[in-house]
DRENDO-1510 file (C-alpha; in Angstrom, 1 decimal, always signed):
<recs>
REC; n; res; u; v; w
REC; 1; UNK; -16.1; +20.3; +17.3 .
REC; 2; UNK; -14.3; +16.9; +18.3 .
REC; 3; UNK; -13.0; +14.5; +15.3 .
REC; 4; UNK; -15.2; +11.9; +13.9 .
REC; 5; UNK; -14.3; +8.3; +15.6 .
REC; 6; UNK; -15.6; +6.5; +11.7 .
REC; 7; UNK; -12.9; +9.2; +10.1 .
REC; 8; UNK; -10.6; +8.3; +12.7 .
REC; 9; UNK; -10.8; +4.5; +12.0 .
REC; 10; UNK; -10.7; +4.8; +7.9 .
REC; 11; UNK; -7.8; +6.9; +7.9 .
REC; 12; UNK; -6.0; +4.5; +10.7 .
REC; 13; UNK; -6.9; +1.5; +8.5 .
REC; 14; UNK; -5.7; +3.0; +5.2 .
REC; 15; UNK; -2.1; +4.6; +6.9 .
REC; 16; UNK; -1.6; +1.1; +8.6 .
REC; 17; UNK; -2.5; -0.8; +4.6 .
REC; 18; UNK; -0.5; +2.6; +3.2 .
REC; 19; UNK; +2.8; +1.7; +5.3 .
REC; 20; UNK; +2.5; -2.1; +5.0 .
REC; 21; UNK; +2.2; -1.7; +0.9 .
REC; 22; UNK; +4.6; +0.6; +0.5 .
REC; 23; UNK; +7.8; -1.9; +2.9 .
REC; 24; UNK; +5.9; -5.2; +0.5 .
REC; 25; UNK; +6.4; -3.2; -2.8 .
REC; 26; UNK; +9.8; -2.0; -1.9 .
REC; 27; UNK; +11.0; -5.8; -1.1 .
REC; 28; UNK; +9.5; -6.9; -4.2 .
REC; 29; UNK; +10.9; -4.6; -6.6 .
REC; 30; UNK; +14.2; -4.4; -4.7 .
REC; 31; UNK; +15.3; -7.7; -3.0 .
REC; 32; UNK; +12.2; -10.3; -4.9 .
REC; 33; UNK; +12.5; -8.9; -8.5 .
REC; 34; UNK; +16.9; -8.5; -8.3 .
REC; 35; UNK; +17.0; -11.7; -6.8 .
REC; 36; UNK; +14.9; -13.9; -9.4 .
REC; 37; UNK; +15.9; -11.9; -12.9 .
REC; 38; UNK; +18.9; -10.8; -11.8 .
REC; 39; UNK; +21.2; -14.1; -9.7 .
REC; 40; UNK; +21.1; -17.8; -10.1 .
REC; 41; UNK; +21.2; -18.7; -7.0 .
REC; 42; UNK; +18.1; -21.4; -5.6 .
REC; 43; UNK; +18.6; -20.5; -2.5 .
REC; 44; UNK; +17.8; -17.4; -2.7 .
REC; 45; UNK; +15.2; -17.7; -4.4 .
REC; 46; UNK; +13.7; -19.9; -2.4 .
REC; 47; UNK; +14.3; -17.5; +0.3 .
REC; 48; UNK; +12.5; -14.6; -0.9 .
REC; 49; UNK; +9.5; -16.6; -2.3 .
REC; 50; UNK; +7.1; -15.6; +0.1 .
REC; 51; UNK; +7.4; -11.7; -0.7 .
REC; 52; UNK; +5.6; -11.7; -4.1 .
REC; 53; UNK; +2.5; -14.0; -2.4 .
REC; 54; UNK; +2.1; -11.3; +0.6 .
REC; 55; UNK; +2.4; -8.2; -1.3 .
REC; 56; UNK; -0.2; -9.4; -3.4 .
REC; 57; UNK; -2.6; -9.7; -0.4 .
REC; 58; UNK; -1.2; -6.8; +1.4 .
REC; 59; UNK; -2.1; -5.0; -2.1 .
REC; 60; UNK; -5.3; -6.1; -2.2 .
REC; 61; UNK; -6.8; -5.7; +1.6 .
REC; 62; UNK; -4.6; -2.0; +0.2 .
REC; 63; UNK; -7.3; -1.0; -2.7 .
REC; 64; UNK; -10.3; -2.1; -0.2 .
REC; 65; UNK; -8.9; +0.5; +2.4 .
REC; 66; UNK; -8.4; +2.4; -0.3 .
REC; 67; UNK; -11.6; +2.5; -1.5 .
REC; 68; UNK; -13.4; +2.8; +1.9 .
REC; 69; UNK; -11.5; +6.7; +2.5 .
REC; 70; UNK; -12.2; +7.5; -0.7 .
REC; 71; UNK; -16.0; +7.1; -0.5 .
REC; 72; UNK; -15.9; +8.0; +3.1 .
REC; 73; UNK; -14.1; +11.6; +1.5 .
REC; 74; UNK; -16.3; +11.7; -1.2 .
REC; 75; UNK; -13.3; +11.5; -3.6 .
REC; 76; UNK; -13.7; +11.5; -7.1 .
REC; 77; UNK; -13.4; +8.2; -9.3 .
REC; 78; UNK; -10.1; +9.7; -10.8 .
REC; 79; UNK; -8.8; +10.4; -7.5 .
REC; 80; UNK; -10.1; +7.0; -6.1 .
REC; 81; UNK; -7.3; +5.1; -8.9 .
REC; 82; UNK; -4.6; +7.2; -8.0 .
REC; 83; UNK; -5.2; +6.5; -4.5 .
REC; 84; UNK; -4.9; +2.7; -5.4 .
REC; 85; UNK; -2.5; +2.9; -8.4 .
REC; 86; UNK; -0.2; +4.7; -5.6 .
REC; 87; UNK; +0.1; +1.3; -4.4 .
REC; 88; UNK; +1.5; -0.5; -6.9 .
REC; 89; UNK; +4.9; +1.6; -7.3 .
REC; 90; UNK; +7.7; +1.2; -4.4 .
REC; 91; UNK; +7.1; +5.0; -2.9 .
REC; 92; UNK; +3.9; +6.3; -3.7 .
REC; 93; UNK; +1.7; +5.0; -1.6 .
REC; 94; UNK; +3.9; +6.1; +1.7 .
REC; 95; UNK; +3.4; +9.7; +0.4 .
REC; 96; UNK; -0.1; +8.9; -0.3 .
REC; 97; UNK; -0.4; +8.0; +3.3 .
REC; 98; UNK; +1.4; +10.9; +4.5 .
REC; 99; UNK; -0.9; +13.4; +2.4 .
REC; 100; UNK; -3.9; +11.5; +3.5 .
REC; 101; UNK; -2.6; +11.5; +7.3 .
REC; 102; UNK; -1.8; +15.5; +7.1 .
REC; 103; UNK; -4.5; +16.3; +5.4 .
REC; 104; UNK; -7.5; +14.1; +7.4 .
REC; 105; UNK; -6.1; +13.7; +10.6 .
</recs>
């Protein structure tokens, strides 16, 4: 039995929002965050400004693929938020996308 081409395309779409979310959340909480709590330097603040405004997009196009595999797996609602809470800490949702990828794929 060949794969399903709609399967195919979620789990494509959530890996590529998985990956992207994870590299945003890990500059913000490790360059954005250090550099506006942490030094008093303008500069670089003003340097790193843009990373909080696209993570919070690249989070939130995140919980839409997230929420199309989920109801394309038929996941529970439980499972559904830990799918998109994953993307909201630095690691979690690249092992999110790797369990996804081995498991659906």
């Amino acid at each position: 039995m060949s794969p399903d081409p709609s399967m195919s395309g979620v789990v494509k779409r959530f890996r590529t929002m998985a990956i992207l979310a994870g590299i945003m959340s890990l500059l913000l909480w490790f360059v954005d965050l250090p550099v506006a709590y942490l030094f008093d330097n303008e500069s670089w603040k003003a340097k790193v400004a843009w990373i909080p405004f696209v993570h919070g997009w690249i989070y939130a196009v995140y919980v839409l693929t997230a929420l199309q595999f989920a109801s394309k797996v038929k996941w529970p609602v439980m499972k559904m938020l830990g799918l998109i809470l994953a993307g909201t800490l630095p690691v979690a949702s690249l092992i999110m996308e790797r369990k996804v990828v081995s498991q659906y794929s």
